[in-house]
N, C-alpha and C positions, 0 to 999 in steps of 0.2 A: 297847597300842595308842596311837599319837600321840593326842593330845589334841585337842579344837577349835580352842583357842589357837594349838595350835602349828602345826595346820594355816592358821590364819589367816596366820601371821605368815609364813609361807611363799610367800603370794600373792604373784609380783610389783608387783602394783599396792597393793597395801597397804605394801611392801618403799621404791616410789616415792615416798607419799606421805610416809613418814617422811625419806626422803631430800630430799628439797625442802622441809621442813616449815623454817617461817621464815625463806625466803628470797625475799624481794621481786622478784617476776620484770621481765624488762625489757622494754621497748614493743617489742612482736611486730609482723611484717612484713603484719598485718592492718589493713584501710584504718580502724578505730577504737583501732588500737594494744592491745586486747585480748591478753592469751596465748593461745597456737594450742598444741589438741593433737594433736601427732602419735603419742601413746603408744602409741596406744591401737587396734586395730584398727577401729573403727567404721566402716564405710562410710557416705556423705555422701551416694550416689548418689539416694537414696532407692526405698520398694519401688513397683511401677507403680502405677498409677490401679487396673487389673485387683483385686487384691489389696486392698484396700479396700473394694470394690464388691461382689466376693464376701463379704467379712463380712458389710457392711451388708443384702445381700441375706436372709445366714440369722440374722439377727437372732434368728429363733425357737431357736435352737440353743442359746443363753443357758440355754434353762431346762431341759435336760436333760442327767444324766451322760454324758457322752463314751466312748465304747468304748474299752477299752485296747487291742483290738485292731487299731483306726482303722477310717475309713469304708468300706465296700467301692469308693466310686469313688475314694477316694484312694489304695487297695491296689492300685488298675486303672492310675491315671494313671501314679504313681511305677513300676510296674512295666515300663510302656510306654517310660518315659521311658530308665531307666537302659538298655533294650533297644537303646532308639535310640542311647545316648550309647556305648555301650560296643560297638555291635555287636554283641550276645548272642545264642546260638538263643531263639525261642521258648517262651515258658513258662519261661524258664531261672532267673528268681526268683521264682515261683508252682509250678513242679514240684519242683523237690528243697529251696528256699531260701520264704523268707516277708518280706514288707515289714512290720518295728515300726515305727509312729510312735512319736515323743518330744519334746521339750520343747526342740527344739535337738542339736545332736548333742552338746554338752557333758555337759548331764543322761544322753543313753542311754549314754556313755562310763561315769560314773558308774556307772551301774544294771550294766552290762554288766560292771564289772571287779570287782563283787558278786559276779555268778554265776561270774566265773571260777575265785574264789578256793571258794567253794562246790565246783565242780565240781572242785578238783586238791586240796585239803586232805587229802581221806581217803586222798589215795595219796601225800602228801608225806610223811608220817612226822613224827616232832618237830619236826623245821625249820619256817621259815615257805617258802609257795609262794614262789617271784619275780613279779615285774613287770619286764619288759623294757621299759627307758625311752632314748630319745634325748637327746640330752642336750649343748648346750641343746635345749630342745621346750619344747610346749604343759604349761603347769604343769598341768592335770586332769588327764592322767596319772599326775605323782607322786602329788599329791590322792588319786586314785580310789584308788590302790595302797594308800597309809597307808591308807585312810579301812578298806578291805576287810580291814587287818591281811595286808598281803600285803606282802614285802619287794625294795622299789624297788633293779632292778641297773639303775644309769646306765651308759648305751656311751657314750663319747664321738662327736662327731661332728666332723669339721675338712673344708675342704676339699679335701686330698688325696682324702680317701674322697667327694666330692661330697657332705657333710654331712648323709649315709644313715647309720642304723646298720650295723652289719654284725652278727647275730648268731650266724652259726658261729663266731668267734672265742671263743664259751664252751667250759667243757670239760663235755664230754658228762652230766658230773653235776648241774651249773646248768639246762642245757638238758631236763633229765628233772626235774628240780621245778619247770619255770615254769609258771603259770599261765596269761599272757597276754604279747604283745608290742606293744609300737603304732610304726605304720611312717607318719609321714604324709607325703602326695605329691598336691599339692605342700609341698614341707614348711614350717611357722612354726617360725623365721623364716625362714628363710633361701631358701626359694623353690626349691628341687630338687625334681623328679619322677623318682620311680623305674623305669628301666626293666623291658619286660618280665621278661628276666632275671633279675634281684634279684628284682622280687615272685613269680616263679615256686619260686626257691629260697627263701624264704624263708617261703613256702607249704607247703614239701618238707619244712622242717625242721619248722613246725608241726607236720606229719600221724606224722612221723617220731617227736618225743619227746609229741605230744599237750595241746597247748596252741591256743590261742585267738592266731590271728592277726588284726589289725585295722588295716586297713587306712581310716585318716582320709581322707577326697576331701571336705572342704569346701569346699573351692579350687581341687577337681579342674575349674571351671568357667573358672577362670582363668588360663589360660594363654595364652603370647606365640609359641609357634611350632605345633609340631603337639601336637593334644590326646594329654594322659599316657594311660597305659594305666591301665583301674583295679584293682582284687583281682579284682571279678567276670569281668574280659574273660579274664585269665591263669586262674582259674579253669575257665574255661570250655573255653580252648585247652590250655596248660600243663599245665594243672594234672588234667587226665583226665575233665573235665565233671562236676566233683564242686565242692559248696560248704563239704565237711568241711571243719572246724577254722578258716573265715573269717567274718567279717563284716566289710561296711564300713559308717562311718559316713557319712551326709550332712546338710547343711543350706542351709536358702532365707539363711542368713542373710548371704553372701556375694555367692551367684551374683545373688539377687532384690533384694540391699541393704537387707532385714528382719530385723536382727538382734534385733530388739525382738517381733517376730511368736510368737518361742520356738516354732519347728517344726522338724524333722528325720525321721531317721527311721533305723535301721540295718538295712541286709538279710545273707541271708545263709545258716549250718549251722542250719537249721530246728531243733534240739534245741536247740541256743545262746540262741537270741532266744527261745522258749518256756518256758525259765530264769528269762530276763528278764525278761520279761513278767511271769511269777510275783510277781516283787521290786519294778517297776513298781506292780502292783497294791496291794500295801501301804503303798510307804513315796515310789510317785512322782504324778506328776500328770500325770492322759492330758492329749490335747489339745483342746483346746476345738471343740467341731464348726465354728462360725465359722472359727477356724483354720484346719481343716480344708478346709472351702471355698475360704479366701483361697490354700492350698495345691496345689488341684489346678486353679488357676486358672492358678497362678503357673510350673507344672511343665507345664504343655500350652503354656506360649507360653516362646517362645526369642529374640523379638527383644531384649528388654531384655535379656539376656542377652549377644546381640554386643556392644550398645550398651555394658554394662558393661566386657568383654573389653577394646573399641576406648578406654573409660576410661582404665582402668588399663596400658594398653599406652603412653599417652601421658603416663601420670604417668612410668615409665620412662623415655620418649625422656629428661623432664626430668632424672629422678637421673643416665640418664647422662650429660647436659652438665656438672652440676657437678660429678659426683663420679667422671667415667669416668677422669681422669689419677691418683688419688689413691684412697686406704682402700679397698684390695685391691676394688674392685670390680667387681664384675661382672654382667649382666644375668639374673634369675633366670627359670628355666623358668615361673613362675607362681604366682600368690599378689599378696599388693600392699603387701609390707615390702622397704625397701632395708635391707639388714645389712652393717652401716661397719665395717671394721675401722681404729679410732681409734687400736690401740696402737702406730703409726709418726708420728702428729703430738702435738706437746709435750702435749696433755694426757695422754696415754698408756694410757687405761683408758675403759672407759663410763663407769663413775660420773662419773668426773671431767669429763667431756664436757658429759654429761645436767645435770650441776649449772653449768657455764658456759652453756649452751645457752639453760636457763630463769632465770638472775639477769641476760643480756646481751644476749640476745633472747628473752625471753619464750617460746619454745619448750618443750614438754611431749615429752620421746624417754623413750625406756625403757633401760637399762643392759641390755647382751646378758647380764653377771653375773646378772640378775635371772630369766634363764631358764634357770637351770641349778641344779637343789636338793638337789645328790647332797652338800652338805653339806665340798668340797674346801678346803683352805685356800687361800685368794683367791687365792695365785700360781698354783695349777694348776686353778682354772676355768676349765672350756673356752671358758666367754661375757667373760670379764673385758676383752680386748681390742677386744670389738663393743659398736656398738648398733644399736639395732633403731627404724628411722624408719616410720611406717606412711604412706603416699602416696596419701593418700584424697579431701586437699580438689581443689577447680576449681583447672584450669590453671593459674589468673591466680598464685593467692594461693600457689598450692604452688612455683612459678615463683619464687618474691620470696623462700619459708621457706626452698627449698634455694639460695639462693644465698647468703643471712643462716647458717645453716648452714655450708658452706663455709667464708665469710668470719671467722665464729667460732673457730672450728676449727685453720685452720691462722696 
């Protein structure tokens, strides 16, 4: 099994740090010349008043363990909610499917690719399970995969394919030892939504070779034309009104601007999250009832939500005045990272970008190289010629980065 170290070193942002380590960054286009970062996904928005206030209210909640199972009126809300958001029958994830709370949808991804590997080992034989990973994507996937001793198969993703995996392109002997696949949509970085279609077939294939499909929607809130479809809706139609072999993940930490809050939660194949829950129970951390409360406060109300949407729609309009002629871009279905493709202007690479960007403007980006850890030699990394801008701050100051940007650059 990889190591802790080596899982360390694998982080992108630990990958970042050493990459900028001792280089004096340059007065950033912030009105006290500070470095500005855009690495980093963080949302600026912040989470409502709402949210807050529910804590503060169950103060009492402090002194008692938390249910790993969650609150029954949080199991209520979130179930109401994803109903609404998706269109769902009825009971459709209280009858066949179950709502886990988690710590974030980062952590239940973790716990979850636990039980996958658990769940496909005794029928993988000597080999190890796989993990279907995208690639570049969300680094806790490979993570989770190592971590479970399960063996990460990176897909590439490029924009020919609308920077989806595609996983029937295995051969049918990969696809009978996976254990799990992760499909996100809208996807990090790159901001594609998967259509019905895809997540339908790629549902089919789950059920087909018996694996754990998972479908990410943390950013399923964020989108700039018509809302994506998510695993449960295609389940529901598609997919034969069954939740076999799915779960998605979600989190406030996005839509609500609470990435600090550490809430989520995964729904989903009732026997799956009941796994999970198991593995939860030993080695995770429920959620704090406070949490709890700030959460079904947060999930019954939807204006901050447009409010956020109408946000980061207008971080957009900005990327694409300065970067609509230039670095293959293109306006993404949703999510709130613009992804440059830099290897047509002289620096020729992220890295190289990301290291000009913060010695010349004081800018914090992330090297698209840094989301891809299928281990390729640098020339055939899929992310080598991106980076990844995350477009979080106010108009004013993101207005001034991406044109300092720009102006860097080319």
């Amino acid at each position: 099994m990889t190591s802790s170290l080596d899982l360390r070193s694998l982080n992108p942002f630990v990958r970042l740090n050493r990459l900028l380590h001792g280089i004096e960054p340059g007065r950033a286009p912030s009105a006290d010349g500070k470095p500005l970062d855009l690495g980093i996904g963080n949302p600026r928005t912040g989470m409502p008043a709402t949210g807050a206030e529910a804590i503060a209210a169950a103060v009492v909640g402090w002194n008692a363990y938390p249910p790993f199972e969650g609150h029954p009126r949080l199991l209520e809300v979130a179930a109401a909610w994803l109903t609404q958001l998706y269109a769902l029958p009825d009971d459709f994830t209280t009858g066949q499917g179950r709502v886990l709370p988690t710590s974030g949808s980062r952590e239940g991804i973790f716990f979850l690719t636990q039980a996958a590997a658990t769940r496909k080992r005794h029928v993988s034989g000597p080999v190890k399970p796989l993990a279907l990973l995208p690639d570049p994507g969300y680094h806790v996937y490979a993570g989770s995969a190592l971590a479970a001793d399960l063996e990460p198969r990176y897909i590439s993703v490029n924009a020919a394919g609308r920077h989806l995996p595609d996983f029937a392109q295995l051969p049918e002997c990969d696809l009978e030892r996976t254990a799990i696949a992760f499909l996100c949509s809208p996807s990090n970085p790159q901001g594609t939504a998967a259509g019905r279609t895809q997540l339908a077939e790629a549902l089919a294939l789950a059920r087909r070779h018996d694996f754990i499909l998972v479908t990410d929607e943390c950013y399923g809130d964020l989108y700039f034309g018509e809302a994506p479809p998510g695993g449960l809706s295609v389940a529901a139609n598609e997919g034969g009104g069954s939740l076999a072999n799915l779960v998605a993940a979600h989190s406030l930490s996005k839509r609500s601007g609470a990435p600090g809050l550490r809430c989520g939660f995964l729904t989903g194949d009732t026997a799956i999250l009941d796994s999970t829950e198991g593995l939860l129970r030993f080695g995770g951390s429920s959620v704090p009832l406070p949490v709890q409360e700030a959460a079904i406060a947060l999930l019954a109300e939807e204006t901050h939500v447009e409010a956020n949407r109408a946000f980061y729609r207008c971080n957009m309009g900005l990327a694409e005045r300065h970067f609509g002629a230039t670095f293959g871009w293109s306006a993404p279905d949703g999510g709130f990272f613009a992804w440059l493709d830099v290897g047509g202007v002289p620096v020729g690479d992220g890295e190289t970008a990301c290291r000009k960007l913060w010695q010349e403007a004081g800018i914090r980006t992330l090297p698209g190289a840094y989301m891809s850890l299928s281990g390729r030699p640098p020339e055939e990394n899929p992310g080598r010629r991106y980076l990844r801008i995350a477009l979080v701050d106010e108009a004013e100051l993101l207005d001034r980065a991406l044109a300092r940007i720009a102006e860097t650059l080319l």
